[in-house]
C-alpha positions as CSV (number, residue, x, y, z in Angstrom):
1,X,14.7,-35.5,-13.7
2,X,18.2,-34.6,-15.6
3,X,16.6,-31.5,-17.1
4,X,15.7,-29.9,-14.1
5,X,19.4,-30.7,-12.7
6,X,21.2,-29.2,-15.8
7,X,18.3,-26.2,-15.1
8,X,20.1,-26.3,-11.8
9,X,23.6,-26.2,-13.1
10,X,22.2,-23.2,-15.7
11,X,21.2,-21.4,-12.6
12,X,24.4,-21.8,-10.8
13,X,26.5,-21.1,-14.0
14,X,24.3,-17.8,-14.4
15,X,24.4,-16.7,-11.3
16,X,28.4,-16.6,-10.5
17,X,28.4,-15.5,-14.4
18,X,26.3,-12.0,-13.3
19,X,27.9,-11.5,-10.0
20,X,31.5,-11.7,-11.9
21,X,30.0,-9.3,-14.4
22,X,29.4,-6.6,-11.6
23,X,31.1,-7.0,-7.9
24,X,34.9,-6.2,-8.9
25,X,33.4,-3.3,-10.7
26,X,31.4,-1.4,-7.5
27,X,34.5,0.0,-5.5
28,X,35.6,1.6,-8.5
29,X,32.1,3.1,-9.3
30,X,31.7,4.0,-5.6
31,X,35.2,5.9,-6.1
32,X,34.1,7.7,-9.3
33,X,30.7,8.4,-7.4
34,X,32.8,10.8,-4.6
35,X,32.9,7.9,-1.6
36,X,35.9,7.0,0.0
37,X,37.9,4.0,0.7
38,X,35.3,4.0,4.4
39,X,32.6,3.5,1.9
40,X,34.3,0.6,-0.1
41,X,34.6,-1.3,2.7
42,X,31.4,-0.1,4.4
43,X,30.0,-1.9,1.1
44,X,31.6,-5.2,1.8
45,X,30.8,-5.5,5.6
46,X,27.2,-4.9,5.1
47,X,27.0,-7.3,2.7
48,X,29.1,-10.1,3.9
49,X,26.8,-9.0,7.6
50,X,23.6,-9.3,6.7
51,X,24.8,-13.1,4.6
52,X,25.5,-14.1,8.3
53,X,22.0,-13.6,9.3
54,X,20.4,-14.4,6.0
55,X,21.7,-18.7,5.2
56,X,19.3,-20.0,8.4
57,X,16.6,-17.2,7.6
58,X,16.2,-18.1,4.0
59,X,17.0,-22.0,5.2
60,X,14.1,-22.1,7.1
61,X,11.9,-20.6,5.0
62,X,12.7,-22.7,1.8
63,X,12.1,-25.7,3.9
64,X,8.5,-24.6,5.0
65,X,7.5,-22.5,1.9
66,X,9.3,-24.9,-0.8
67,X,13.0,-24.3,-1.8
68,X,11.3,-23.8,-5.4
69,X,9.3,-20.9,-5.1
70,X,12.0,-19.6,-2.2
71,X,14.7,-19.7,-5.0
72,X,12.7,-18.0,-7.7
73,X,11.5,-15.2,-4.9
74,X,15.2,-14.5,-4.4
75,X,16.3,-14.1,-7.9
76,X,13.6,-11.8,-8.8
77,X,14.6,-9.7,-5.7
78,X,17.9,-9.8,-7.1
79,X,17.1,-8.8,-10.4
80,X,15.3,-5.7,-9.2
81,X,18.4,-4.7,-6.9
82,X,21.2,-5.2,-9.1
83,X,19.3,-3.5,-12.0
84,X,18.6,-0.4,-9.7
85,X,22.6,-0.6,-8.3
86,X,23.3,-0.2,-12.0
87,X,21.5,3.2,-12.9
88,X,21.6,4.8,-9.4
89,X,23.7,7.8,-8.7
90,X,23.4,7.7,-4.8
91,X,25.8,6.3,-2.6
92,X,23.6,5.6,-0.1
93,X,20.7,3.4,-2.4
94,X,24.1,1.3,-3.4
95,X,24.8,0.6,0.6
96,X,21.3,-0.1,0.9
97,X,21.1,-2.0,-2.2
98,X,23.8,-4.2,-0.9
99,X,22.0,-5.0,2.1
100,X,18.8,-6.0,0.6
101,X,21.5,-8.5,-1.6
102,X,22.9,-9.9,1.7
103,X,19.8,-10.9,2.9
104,X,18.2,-11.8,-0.5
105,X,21.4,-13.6,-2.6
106,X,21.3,-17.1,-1.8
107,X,21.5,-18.4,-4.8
108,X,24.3,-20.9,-4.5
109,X,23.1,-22.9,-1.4
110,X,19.6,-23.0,-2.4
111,X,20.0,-24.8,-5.8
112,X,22.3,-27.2,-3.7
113,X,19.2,-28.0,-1.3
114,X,17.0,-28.5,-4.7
115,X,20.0,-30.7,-5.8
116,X,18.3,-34.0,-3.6
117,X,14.7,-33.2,-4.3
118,X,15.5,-33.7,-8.6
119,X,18.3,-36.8,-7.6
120,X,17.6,-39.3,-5.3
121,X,20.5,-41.3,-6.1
122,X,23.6,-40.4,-3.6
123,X,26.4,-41.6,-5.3
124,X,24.7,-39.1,-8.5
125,X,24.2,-36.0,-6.4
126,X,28.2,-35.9,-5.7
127,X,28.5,-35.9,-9.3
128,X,26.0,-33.6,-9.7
129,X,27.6,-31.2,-7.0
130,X,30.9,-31.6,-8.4
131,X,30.0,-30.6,-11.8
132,X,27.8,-27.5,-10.3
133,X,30.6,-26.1,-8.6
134,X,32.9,-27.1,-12.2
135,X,30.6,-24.9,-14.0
136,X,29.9,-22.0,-11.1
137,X,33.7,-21.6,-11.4
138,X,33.6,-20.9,-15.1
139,X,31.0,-18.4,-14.8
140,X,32.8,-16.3,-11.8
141,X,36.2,-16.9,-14.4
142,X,34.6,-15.0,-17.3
143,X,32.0,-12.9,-15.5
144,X,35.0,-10.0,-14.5
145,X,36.2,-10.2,-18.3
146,X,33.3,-9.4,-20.0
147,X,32.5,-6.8,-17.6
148,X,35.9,-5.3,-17.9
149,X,35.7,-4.9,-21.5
150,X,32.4,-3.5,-21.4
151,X,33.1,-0.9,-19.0
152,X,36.2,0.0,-20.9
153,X,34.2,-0.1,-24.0
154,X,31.4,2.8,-22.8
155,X,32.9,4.3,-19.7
156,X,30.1,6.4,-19.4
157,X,27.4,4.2,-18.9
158,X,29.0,1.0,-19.2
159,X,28.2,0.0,-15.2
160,X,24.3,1.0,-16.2
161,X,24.8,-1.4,-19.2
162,X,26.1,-4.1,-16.9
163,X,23.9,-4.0,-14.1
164,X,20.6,-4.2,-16.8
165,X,22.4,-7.3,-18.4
166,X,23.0,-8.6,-14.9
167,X,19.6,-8.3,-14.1
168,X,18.3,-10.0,-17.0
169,X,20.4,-13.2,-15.9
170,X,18.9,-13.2,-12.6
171,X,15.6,-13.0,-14.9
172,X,16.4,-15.9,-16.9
173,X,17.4,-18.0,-13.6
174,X,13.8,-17.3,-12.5
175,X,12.2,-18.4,-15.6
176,X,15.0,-21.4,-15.2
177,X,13.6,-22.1,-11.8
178,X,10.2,-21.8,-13.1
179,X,10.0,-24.6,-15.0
180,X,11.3,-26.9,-12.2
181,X,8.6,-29.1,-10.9
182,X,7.4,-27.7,-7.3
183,X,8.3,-30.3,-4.6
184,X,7.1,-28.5,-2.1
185,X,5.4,-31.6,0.3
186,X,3.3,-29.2,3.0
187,X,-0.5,-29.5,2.0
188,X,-3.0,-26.6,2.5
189,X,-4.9,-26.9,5.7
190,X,-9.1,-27.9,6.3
191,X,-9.4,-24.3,8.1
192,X,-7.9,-22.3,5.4
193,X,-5.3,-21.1,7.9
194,X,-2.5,-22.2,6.2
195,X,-0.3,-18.8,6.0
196,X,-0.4,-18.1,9.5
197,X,0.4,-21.3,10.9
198,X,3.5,-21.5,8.4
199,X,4.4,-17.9,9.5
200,X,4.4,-19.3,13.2
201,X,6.2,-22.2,12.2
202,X,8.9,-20.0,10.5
203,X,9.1,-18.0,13.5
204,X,9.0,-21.4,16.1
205,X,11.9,-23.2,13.9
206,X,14.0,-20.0,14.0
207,X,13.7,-19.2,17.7
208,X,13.6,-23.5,18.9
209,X,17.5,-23.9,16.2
210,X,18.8,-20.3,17.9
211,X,17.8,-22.1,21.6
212,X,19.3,-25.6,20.4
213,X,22.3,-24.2,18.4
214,X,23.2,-22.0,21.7
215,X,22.5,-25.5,24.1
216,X,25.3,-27.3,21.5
217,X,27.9,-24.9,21.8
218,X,27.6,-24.4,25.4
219,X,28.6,-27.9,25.4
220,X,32.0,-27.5,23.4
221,X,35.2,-27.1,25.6
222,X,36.5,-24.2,23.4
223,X,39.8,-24.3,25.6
224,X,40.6,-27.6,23.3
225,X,39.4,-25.6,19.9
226,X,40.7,-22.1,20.5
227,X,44.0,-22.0,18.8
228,X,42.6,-24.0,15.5
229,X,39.9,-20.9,15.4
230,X,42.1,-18.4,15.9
231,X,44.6,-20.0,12.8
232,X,41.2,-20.1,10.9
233,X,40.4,-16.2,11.8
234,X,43.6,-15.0,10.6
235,X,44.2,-16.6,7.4
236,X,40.0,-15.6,6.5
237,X,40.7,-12.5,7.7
238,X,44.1,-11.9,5.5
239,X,42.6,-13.0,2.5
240,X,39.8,-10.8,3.4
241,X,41.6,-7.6,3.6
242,X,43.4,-8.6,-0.1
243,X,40.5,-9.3,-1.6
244,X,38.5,-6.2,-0.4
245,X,40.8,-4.0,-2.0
246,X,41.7,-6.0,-5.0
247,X,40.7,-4.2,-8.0
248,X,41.6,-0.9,-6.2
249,X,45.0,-2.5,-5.9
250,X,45.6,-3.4,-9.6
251,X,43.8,0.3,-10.5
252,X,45.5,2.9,-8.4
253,X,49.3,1.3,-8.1
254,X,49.5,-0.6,-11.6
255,X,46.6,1.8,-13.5
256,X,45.0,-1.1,-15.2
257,X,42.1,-1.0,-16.9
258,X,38.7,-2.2,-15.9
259,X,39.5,-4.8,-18.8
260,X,42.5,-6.0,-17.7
261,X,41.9,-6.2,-14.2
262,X,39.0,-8.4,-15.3
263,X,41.6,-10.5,-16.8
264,X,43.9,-10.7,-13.5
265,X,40.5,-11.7,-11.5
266,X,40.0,-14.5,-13.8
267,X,43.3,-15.8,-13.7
268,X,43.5,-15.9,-10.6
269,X,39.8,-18.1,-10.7
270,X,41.6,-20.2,-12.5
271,X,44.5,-20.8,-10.7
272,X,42.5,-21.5,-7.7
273,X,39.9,-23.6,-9.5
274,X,42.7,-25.9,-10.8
275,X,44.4,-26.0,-7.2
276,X,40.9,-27.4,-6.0
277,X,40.8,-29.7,-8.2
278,X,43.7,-31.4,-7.6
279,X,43.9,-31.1,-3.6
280,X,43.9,-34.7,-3.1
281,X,47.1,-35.0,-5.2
282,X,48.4,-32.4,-2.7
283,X,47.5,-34.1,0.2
284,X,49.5,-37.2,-1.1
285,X,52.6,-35.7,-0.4
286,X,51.3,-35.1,3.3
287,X,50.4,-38.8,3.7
288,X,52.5,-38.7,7.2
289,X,51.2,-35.0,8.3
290,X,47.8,-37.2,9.9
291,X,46.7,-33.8,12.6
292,X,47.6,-31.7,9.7
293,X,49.9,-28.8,11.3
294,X,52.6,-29.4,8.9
295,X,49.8,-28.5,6.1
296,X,48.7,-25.6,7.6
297,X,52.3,-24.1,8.4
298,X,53.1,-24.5,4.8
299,X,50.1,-23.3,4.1
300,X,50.6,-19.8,5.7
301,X,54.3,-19.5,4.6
302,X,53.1,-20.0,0.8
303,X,50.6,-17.2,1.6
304,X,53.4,-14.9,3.5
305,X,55.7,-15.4,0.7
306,X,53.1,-14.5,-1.7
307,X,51.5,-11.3,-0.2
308,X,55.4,-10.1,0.6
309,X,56.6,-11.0,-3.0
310,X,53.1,-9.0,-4.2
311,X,54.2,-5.7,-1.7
312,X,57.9,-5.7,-3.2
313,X,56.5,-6.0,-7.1
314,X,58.0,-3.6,-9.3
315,X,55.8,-4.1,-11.6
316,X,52.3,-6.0,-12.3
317,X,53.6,-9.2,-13.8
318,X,55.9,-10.2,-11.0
319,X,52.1,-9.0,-8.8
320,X,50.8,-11.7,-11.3
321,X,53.2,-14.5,-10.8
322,X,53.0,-14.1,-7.0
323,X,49.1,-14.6,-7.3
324,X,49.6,-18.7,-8.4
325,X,51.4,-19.2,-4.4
326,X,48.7,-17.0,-3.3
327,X,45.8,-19.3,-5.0
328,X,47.4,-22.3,-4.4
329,X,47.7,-21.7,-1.0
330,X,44.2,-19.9,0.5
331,X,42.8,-23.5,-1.9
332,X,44.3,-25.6,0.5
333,X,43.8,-23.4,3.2
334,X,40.3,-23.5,2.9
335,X,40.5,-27.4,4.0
336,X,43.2,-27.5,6.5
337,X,41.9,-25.6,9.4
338,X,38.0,-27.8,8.8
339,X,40.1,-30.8,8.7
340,X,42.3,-29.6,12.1
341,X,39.0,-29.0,13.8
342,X,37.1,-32.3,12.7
343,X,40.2,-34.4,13.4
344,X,40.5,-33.1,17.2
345,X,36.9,-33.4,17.8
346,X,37.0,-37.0,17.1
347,X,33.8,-36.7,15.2
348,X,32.0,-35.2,18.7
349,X,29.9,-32.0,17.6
350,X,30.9,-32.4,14.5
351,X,27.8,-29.8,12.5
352,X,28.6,-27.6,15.2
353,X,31.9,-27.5,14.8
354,X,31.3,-26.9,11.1
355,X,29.1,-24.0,11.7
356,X,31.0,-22.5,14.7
357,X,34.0,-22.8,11.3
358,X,32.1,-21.3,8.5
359,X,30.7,-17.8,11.3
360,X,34.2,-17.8,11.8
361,X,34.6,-17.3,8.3
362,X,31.9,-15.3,7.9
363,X,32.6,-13.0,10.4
364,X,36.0,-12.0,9.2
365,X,34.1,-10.7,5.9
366,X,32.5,-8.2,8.4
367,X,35.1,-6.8,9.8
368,X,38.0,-7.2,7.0
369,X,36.1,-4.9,4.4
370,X,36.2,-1.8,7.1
371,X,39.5,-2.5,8.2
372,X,40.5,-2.0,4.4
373,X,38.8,0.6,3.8
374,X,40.0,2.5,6.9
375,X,44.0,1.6,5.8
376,X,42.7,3.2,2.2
377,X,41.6,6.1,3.4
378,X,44.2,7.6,5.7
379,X,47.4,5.3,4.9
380,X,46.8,4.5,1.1
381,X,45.6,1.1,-0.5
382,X,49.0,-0.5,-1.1
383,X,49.0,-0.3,2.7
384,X,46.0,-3.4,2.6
385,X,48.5,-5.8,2.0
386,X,51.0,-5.1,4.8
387,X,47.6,-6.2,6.5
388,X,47.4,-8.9,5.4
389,X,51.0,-9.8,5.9
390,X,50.5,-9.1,9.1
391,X,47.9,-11.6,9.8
392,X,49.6,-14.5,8.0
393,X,52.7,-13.8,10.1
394,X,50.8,-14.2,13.7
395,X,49.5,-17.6,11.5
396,X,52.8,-18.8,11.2
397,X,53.9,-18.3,14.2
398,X,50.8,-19.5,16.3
399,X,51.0,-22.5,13.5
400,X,54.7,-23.3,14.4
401,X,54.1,-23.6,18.0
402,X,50.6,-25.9,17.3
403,X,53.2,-28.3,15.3
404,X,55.3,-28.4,18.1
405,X,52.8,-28.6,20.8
406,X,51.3,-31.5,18.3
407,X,55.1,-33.1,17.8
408,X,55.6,-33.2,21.8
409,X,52.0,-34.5,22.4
């Protein structure tokens, strides 16, 4: 079974590798195309809302239909999308385009459900998991270089060019997954009625999770949770709002390149990447910080100090040298406010609480992209970051009075 889990790594490396190639490059497009800064982040909200709905939709069916063929459906839907966002000329086929990949690209958490199916062994799949996500964040490092110099290399079809080649790797990742033995346990039925009474159990399991998931948070006292969420809301949506108008940023104020802004993008990857990797070294200088407030506030200060030092750049390599506070602390970030929630809970509710964490999340990728784009469009897009300042500073100060409130108690 170790081929088909380095098939699985392939498929994760690929996969981050093609979006990397593409994503930072469609606001700009959009741009050249005639749409507005509305449209940008029109782009990211219907993405990042139709993802919300997709991960249990796509779940479910994996589970029933076989994660296998699931996972190879998906890419080839993906390869068709992104080949099409690549040669149209219509703004609205790109917004619809983008839905169809919000429902559809799944890529990531499906090959970590095939992860068990190819490696029994427990202690082996963390490996295996860590050295997936290892390799993901090589592919999402290079992915916005290559595509930067090819776009700079034939700016007038160069984001055709890329959205063929990214096709062609969701093509190989299907061939990839093709190859993988099916372990797809359902067996056909005596009465030939096999399709319908899977489509019925798709339909039951979705409807019977929605009833119990709804039962299981009625049962949370959110008065005891409300304040970690909100911390969680604002430093998702901060880094939200920065990241939606990102490569805008670095074009319009700094007039980089699509090359070198490819190069920023991977930098900062990096940056972040290595910060991941050693968190635990981080948290050993918090060894007394056990309900984790102190983490968090010096979490959002790192962030504040980063996005302020970024606003008062004179020029883009102090922008640069304020993105390594920036990484490091959205990294830890990413840990603290789970790890607040899970240690007040005690271990009660604990999946819901993770769930309730990652809509959070989730839902501040809705409404960040719009909020950006309407600050683009009738303020300017250096204006996104006072945004996001913004939002850190309530985080510090809501964080500051949850150490205190933590200190007293």
């Amino acid at each position: 079974m170790a081929l088909c889990v380095y098939l699985l790594q392939l498929v994760a490396f690929m996969d981050l590798l093609a979006v990397g190639l593409i994503v930072p490059l469609v606001p700009n497009h959009v741009r050249q195309m005639g749409g507005n800064h509305l449209y940008v982040g029109l782009l990211g909200s219907i993405y990042s809302g139709f993802q919300l709905g997709s991960g249990p939709l796509i779940g479910s069916l994996s589970d029933l239909r076989g994660r296998r063929n699931i996972l190879m459906l998906t890419l080839l839907v993906c390869a068709g999308a992104y080949t099409i966002l690549g040669i149209t000329k219509s703004i609205v086929i790109i917004l619809i385009l983008r839905a169809v990949l919000g429902l559809f690209k799944q890529t990531q958490m499906l090959t970590k459900a095939l992860v068990p199916d190819y490696e029994s062994n427990q202690l082996k799949q963390s490996a295996v998991y860590g050295k997936m996500a290892a390799i993901s964040g090589i592919g999402i490092t290079l992915g916005p270089v290559i595509g930067g110099h090819i776009a700079e290399d034939h700016p007038e079809n160069g984001f055709a060019y890329i959205g063929i080649i990214v096709g062609i790797c969701f093509l190989i990742n299907a061939g990839a997954v093709y190859f993988l033995p099916n372990t797809n346990k359902n067996s056909p039925t005596k009465d030939g009625q096999k399709g319908n009474m899977e489509s019925k159990s798709i339909l039951n399991k979705i409807i019977l999770s929605s009833k119990q998931s709804v039962v299981e948070l009625s049962k949370i006292p959110w008065s005891e949770y409300w304040d970690v969420f909100l911390l969680k809301a604002l430093i998702s949506f901060a880094m939200a709002v920065y990241y939606s108008n990102y490569s805008l940023y670095l074009k319009t104020i700094y007039e980089l390149s699509p090359k070198y802004i490819g190069y920023v993008i991977s930098f900062q990857g990096v940056i972040a990447s290595v910060s991941s990797f050693f968190i635990s070294h981080i948290n050993k200088f918090y060894y007394y910080d056990s309900n984790y407030t102190i983490r968090n506030l010096h979490m959002f200060i790192l962030v504040g100090v980063s996005l302020t030092g970024m606003i008062l750049a004179t020029n883009v390599y102090i922008y640069i040298a304020c993105l390594v506070p920036l990484a490091v602390g959205s990294a830890v970030g990413r840990l603290v406010s789970l790890e607040m929630v899970l240690t007040r809970s005690q271990g009660k509710h604990r999946g819901t609480l993770i769930g309730a964490t990652n809509s959070v999340t989730s839902l501040s990728g809705v409404a960040a992209p719009m909020v950006a784009g309407f600050i683009g469009q009738y303020f300017g897009v250096s204006y996104g970051l006072y945004a996001s300042l913004f939002s850190t500073l309530l985080g510090i100060a809501l964080s500051y009075q949850y150490k205190k409130k933590s200190k007293v108690d």
